[in-house]
C-alpha positions as CSV (number, residue, x, y, z in Angstrom):
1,X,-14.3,-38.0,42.1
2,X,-11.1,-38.8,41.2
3,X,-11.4,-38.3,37.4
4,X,-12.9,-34.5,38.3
5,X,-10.3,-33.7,40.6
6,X,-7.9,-34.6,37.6
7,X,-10.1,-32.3,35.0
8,X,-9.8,-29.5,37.8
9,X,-5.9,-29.8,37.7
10,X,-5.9,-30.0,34.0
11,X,-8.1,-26.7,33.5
12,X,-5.9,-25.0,36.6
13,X,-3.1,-25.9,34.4
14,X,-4.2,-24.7,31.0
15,X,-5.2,-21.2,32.9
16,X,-1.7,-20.9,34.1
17,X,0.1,-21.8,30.9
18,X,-2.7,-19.0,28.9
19,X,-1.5,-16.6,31.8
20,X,2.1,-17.2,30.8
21,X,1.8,-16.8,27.2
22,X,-0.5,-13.6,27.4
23,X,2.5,-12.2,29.5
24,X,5.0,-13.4,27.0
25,X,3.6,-12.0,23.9
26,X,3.0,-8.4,25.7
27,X,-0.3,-7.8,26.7
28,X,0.3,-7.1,30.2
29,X,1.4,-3.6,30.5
30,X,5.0,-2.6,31.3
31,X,6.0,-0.5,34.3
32,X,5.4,3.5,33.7
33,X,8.0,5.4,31.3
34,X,9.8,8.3,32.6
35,X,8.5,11.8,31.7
36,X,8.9,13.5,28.9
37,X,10.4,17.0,28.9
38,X,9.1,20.6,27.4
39,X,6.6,21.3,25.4
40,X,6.5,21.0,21.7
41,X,5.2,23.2,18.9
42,X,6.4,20.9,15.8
43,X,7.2,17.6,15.2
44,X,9.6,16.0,12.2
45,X,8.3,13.1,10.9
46,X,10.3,11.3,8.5
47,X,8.4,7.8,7.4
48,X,10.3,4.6,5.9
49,X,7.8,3.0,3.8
50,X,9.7,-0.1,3.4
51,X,12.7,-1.7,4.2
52,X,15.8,-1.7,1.8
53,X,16.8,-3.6,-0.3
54,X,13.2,-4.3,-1.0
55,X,13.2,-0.9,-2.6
56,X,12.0,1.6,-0.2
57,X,11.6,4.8,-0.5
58,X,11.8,7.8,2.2
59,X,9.6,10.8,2.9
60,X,9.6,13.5,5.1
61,X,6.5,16.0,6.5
62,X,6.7,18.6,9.3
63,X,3.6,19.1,11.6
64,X,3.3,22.9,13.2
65,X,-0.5,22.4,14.4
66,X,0.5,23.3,17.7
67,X,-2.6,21.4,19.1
68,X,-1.9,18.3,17.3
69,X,1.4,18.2,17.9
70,X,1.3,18.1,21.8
71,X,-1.8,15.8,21.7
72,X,0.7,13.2,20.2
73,X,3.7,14.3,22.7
74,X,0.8,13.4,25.5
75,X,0.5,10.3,24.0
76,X,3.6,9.6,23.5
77,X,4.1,10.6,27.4
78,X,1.4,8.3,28.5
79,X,2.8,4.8,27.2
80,X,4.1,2.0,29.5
81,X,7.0,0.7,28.6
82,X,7.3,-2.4,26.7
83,X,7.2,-5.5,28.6
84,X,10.9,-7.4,29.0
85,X,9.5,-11.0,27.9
86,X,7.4,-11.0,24.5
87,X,6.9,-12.7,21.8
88,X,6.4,-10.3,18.4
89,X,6.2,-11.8,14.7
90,X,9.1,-11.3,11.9
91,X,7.2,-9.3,9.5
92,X,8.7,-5.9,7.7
93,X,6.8,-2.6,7.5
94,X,6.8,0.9,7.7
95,X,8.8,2.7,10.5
96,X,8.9,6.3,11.7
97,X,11.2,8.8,13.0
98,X,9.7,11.6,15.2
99,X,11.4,14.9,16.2
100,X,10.1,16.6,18.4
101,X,10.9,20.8,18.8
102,X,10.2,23.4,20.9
103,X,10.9,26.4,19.3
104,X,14.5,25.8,18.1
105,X,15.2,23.5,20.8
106,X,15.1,19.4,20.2
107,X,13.1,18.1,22.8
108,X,13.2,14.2,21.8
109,X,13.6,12.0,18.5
110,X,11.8,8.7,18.4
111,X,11.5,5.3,16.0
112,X,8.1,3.9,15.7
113,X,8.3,0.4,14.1
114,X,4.4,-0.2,12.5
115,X,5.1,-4.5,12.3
116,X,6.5,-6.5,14.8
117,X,5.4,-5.7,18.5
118,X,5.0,-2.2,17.1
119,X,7.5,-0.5,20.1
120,X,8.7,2.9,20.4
121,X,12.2,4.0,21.4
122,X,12.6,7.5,22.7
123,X,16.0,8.2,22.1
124,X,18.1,8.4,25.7
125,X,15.4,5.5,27.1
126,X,16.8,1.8,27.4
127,X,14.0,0.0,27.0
128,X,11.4,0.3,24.4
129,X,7.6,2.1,24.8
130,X,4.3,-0.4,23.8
131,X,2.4,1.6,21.5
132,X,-1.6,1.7,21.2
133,X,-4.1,2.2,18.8
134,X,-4.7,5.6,20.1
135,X,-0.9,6.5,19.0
136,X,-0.5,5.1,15.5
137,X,-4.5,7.0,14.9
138,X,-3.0,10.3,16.2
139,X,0.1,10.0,14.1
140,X,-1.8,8.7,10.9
141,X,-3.5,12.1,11.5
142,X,-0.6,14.2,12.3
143,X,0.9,13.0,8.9
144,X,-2.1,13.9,6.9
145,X,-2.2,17.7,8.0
146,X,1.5,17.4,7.9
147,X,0.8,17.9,4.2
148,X,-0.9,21.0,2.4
149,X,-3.9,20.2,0.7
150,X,-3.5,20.6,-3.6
151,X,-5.6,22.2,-6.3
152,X,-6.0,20.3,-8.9
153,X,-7.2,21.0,-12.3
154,X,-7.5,18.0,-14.5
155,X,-8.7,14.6,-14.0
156,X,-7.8,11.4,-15.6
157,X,-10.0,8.1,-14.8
158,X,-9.2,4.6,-15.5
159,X,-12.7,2.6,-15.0
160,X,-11.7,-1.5,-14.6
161,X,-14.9,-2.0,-12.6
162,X,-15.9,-5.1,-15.2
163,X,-13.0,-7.7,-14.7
164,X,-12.4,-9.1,-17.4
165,X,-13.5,-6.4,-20.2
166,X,-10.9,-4.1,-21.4
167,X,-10.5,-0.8,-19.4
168,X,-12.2,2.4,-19.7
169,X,-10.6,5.7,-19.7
170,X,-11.9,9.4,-19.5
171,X,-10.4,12.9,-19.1
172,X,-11.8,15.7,-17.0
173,X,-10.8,19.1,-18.0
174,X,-12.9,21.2,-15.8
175,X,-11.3,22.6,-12.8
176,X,-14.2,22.6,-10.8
177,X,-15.5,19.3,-11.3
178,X,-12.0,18.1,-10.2
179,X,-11.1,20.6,-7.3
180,X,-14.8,19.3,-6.1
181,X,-14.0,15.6,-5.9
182,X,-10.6,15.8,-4.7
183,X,-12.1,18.2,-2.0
184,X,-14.2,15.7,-1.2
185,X,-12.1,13.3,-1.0
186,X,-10.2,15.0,2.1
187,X,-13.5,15.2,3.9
188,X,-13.9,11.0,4.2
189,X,-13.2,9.9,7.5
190,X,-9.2,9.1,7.3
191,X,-8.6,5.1,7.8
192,X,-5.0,5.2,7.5
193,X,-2.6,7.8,7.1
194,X,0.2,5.7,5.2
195,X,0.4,6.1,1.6
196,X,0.9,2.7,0.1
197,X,1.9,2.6,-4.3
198,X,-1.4,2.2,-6.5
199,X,-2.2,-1.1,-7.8
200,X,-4.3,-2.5,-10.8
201,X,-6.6,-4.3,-8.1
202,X,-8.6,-1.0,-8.2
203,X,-12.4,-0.8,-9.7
204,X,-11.7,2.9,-10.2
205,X,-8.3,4.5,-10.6
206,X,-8.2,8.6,-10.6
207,X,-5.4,10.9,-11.9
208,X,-5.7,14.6,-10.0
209,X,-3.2,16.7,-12.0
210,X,-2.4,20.4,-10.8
211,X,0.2,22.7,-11.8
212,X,3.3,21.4,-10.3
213,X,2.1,17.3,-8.9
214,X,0.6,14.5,-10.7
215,X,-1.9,12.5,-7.4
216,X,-3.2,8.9,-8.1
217,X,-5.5,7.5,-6.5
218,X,-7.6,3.8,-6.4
219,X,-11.2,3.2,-5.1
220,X,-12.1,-0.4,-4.1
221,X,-16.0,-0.6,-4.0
222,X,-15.7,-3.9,-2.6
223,X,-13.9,-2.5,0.5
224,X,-15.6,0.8,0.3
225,X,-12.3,2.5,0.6
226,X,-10.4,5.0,-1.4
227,X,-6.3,5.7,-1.8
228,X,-4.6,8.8,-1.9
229,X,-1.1,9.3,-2.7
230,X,0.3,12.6,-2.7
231,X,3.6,11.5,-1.5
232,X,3.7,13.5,1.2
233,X,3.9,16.7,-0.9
234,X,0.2,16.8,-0.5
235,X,-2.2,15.1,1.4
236,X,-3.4,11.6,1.5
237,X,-3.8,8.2,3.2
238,X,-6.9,5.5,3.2
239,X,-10.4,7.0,3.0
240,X,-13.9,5.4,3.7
241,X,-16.3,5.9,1.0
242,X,-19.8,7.9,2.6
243,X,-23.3,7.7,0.7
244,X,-22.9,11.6,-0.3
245,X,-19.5,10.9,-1.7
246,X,-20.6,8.0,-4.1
247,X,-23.2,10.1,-5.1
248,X,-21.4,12.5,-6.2
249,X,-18.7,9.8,-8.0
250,X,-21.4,8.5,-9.4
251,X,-22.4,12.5,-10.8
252,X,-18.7,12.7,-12.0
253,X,-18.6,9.7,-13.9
254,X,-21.9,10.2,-15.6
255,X,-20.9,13.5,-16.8
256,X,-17.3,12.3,-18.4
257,X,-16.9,10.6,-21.5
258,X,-15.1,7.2,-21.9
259,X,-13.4,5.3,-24.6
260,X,-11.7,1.9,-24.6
261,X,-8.2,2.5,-23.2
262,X,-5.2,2.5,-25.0
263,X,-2.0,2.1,-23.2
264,X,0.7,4.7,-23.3
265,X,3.6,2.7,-21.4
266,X,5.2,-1.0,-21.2
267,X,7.6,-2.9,-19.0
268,X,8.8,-6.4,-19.1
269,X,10.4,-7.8,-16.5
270,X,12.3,-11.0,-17.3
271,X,14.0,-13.5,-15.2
272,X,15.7,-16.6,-16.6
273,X,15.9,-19.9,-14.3
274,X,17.9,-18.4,-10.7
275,X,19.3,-15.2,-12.4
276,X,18.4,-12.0,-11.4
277,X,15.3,-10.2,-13.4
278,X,16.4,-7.9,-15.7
279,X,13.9,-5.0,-17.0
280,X,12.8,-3.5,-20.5
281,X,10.9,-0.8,-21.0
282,X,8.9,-1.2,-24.2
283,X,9.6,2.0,-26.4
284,X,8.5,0.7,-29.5
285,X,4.7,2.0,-29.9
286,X,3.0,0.2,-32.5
287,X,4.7,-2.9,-30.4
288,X,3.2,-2.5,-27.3
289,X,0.1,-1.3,-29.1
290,X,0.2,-5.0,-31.0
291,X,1.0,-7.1,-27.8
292,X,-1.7,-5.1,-25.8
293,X,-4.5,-5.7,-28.1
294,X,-3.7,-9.4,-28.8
295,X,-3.3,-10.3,-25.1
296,X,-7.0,-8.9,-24.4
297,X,-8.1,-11.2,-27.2
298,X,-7.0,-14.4,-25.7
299,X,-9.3,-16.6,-24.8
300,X,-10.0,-17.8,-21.4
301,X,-8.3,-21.1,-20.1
302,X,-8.3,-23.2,-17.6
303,X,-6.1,-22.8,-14.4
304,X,-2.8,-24.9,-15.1
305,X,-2.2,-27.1,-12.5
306,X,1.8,-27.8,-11.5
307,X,3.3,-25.4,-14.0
308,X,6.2,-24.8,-13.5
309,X,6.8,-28.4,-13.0
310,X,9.5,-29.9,-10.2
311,X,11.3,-31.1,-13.1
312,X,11.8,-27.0,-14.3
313,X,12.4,-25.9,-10.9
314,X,15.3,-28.7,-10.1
315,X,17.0,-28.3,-13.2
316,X,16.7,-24.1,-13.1
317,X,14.6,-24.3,-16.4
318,X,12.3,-21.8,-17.7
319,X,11.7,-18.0,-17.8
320,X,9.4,-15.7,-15.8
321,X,7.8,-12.9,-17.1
322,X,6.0,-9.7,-15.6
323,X,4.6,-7.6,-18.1
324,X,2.6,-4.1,-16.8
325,X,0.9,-2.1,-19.3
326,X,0.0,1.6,-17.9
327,X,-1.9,4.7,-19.2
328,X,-0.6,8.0,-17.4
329,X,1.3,6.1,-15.0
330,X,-1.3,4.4,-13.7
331,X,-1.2,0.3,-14.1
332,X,-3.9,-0.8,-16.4
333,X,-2.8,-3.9,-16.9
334,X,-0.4,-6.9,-15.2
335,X,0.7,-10.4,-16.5
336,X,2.5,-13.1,-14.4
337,X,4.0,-15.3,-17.2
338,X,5.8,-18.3,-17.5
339,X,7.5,-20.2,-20.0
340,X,9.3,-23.6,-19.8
341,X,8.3,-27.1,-20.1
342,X,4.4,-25.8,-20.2
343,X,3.5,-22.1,-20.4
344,X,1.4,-20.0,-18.1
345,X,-0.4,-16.5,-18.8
346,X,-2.6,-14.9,-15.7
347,X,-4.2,-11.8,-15.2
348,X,-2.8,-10.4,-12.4
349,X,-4.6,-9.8,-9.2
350,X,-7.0,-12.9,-9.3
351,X,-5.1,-15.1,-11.2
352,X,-7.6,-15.5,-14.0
353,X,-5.8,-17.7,-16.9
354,X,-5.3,-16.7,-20.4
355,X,-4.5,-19.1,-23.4
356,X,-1.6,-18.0,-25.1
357,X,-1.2,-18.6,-29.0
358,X,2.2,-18.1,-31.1
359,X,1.6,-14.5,-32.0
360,X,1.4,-14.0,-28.5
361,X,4.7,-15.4,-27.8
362,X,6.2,-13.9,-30.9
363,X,5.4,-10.2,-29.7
364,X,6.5,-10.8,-26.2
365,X,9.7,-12.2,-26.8
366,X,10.4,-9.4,-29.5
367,X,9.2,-7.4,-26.6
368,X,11.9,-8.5,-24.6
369,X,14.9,-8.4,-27.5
């Protein structure tokens, strides 16, 4: 009797302290947030990709769907505010500054914070708004229509769908083979309206080139998604791939013709033991022709384990290397490289080891002279 009277404490106990830290981290609501004034017909929304000095960059779109614009303002209207006591991690991401207009009067500003405890401070407010998932959905869609649709005309596609085999690449000349896809595209049910860089982790990289804007985008079969970036001068985001669109991929790709690709850029970045990393930009062709070739013909190796060593990393020792090869813009292919007391070459994402030979080193560190 005793002993379950103490196990009926102990779980009373553990309830309580749960209650306490779901009230701590925020998941309680806050009290109501006063109301919001007017009625808006546009909204400036001015997004900080990333926080400086990282390298950030910072883009702006203006939303005049009238509709839109005061289904967000409701939104907006309808969030507690943020609870006094919670706990919210340290991480960095994007942040947003919304303006909000009625006719040529400013009705509110606002900074979204997308990491953290995600709040929202309305400018004049003292305390912070809790944001939902219905918010961040409605302003990932305000952003997209923020931005005009484009008409491209030309398509260039990297196909790295076979790791480990050297890239494909084709051209599309036809403009309505390419204004069909990229219309497509902007009919996939939107994931997520930010618009991240394009990396070489893609199976499928795509090149949309109009008159006066050069749009990359990735697709990740794996994830059965597909990036946008028009930097906000046109439209984009994160897009789910649908049966009818990979069908008609699948069409496009058929119908172009592709050739082992041959890259048309090269940049080394180089960092010697604690010193900053400089960069070189490889202008010398038949150079980065020679290095590109030769590094797809290493051979595989195994994963090198404890390299660098403690010894290199006590003393300061060694050099690291980043070398990105690119074909019209677009990354085709990314080294991690290290040289010291032993030597490391991976294929970058994945990590996938490559066994360098002295050729190899000759050509990068002429590379890097």
């Amino acid at each position: 009797m005793h002993a379950g009277r103490t196990l009926i404490r102990w779980i009373g106990m553990l309830l309580l302290g749960l209650a306490l830290a779901l009230t701590a981290c925020g998941t309680l609501p806050g009290r109501d947030a006063a109301p919001l004034p007017g009625t808006p017909d546009r909204v400036r929304i001015e997004i900080n990709a990333l926080i400086p000095p990282v390298g950030g960059f910072k883009s702006e779109v203006t939303l005049t769907d009238v509709a839109a614009v005061r289904q967000l303002y409701a939104t907006i209207a309808a969030l507690h505010q943020s609870p006094r006591e919670q706990s919210c991690t340290s991480e960095l991401g994007p942040s947003y500054r919304l303006t909000f207009y009625q006719a040529d009067h400013l009705l509110i500003t606002g900074s979204a914070m997308r990491y953290g405890c995600r709040p929202l401070s309305v400018g004049g407010e003292a305390q912070s708004r809790q944001t939902t998932q219905q918010f961040w959905t409605q302003l990932d869609q305000a952003i997209y229509l923020a931005a005009p649709p484009a008409h491209p005309e030309r398509l260039a596609i990297i196909d790295a769908s076979r790791p480990g085999e050297r890239p494909l690449v084709a051209e599309i000349s036809s403009p309505a083979v390419t204004q069909r896809l990229y219309s497509a595209i902007l009919e996939l049910p939107l994931v997520l309206g930010t618009q991240g860089p394009i990396t070489v982790a893609a199976d499928y990289q795509l090149l949309f080139r109009s008159a006066d804007q050069a749009i990359p985008a990735s697709l990740d079969l794996q994830q059965n998604t597909l990036a946008l970036n028009g930097s906000y001068q046109s439209r984009g985001g994160t897009f789910q791939l649908t049966p009818s669109f990979q069908a008609l991929l699948r069409e496009t790709l058929a119908g172009a013709s592709f050739a082992p690709a041959i890259p048309d850029g090269a940049t080394l970045g180089i960092q010697k033991g604690g010193t900053a990393q400089s960069q070189v930009t490889i202008g010398d062709g038949k150079l980065l022709q020679s290095l590109y070739l030769h590094t797809l013909g290493l051979a595989s190796a195994q994963p090198s384990q404890g390299c660098p060593s403690n010894e290199d990393k006590l003393a300061g020792k060694g050099t690291w290397y980043q070398l990105s090869f690119t074909k019209w813009s677009l990354p085709l292919l990314q080294l991690q490289i290290y040289e010291g007391s032993c030597q490391l070459i991976q294929v970058m994402p994945g990590g996938r080891s490559l066994q360098g030979d002295a050729t190899f080193w000759d050509l990068l560190h002429h590379a890097g002279t």
